[in-house]
C-alpha positions as CSV (number, residue, x, y, z in Angstrom):
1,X,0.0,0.0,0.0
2,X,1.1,3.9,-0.3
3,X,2.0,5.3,2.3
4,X,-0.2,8.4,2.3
5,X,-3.2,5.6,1.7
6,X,-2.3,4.2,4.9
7,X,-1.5,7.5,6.9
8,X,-5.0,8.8,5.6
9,X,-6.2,5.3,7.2
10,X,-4.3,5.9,10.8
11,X,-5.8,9.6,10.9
12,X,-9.5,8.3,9.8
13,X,-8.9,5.6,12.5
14,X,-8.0,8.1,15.4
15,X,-10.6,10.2,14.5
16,X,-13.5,7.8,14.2
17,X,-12.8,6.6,17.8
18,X,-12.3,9.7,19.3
19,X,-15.7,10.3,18.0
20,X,-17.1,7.5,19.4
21,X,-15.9,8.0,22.4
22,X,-15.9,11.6,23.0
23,X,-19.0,12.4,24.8
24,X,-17.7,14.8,27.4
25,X,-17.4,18.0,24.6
26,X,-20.7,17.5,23.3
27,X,-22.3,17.4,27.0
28,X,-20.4,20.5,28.1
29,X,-21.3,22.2,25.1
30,X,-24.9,21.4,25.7
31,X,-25.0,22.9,29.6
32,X,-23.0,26.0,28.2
33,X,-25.8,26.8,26.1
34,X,-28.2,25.9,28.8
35,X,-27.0,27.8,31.2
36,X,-26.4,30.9,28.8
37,X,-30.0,30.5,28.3
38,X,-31.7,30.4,31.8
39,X,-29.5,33.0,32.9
40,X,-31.0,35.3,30.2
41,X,-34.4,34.5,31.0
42,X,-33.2,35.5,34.3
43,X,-31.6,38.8,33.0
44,X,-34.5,39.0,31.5
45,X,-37.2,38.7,34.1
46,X,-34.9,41.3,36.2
47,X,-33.9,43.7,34.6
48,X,-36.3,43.7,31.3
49,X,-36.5,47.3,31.5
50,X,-33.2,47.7,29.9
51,X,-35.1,46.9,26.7
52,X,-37.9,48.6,27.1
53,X,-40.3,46.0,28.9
54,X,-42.3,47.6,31.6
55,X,-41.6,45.7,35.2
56,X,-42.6,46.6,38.3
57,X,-40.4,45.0,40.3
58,X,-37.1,46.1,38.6
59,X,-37.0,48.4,41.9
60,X,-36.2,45.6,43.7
61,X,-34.0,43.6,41.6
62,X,-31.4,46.6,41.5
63,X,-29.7,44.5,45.0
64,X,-28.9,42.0,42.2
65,X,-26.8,44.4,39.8
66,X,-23.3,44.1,41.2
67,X,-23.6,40.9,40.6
68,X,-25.1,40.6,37.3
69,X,-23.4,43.9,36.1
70,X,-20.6,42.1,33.9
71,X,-23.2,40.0,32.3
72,X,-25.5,42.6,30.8
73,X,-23.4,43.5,28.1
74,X,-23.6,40.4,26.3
75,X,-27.2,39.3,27.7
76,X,-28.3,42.7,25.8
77,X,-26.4,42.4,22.8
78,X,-27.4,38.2,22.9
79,X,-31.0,39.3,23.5
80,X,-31.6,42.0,20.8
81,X,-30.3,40.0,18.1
82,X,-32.8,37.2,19.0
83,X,-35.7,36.6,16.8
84,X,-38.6,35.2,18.7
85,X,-37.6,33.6,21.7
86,X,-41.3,31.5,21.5
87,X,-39.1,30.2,18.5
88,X,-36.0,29.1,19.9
89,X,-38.1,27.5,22.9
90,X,-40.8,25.8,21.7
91,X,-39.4,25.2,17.9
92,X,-38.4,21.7,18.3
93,X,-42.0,20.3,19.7
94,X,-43.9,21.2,15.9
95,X,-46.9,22.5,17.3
96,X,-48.5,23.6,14.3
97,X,-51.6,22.7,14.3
């Protein structure tokens, strides 16, 4: 055999096991986003009057800025650029009717 045929083989090899076998990066990925998206809801429920969104009890959600204060950047920036957030939550169930 050629020697690139059976390098190409070793490299397709390594890679098809470390596939099979690589669940942990997959997982972590899916928590990240998880937890990237209940923290927005969250944000969201907080301090919704940021974007406009009328809540009553932003008054006493203020304790939680310093905590939440390097967040908001990104939550704002993530949350305008969304297009329905209905969408992205309940888009995989196909509730059309």
């Amino acid at each position: 055999m050629d020697k690139e045929k059976v390098k190409e083989f070793i490299d397709n090899f390594k890679l098809f096991f470390q596939g099979a076998t690589d669940y942990n990066r997959k997982s972590q990925s899916l928590l990240l986003k998880e937890s990237h998206n209940e923290m927005d809801d969250f944000i969201l429920l907080c301090f919704g009057d940021i974007l406009g969104i009328p809540i009553p009890t932003s008054y006493y959600s203020l304790e939680l800025l310093p905590l939440i204060a390097e967040d908001l950047n990104g939550w704002q920036t993530r949350t305008m650029s969304r297009y329905s957030v209905w969408g992205e939550k309940w888009g995989d169930y196909d509730l059309d009717a």
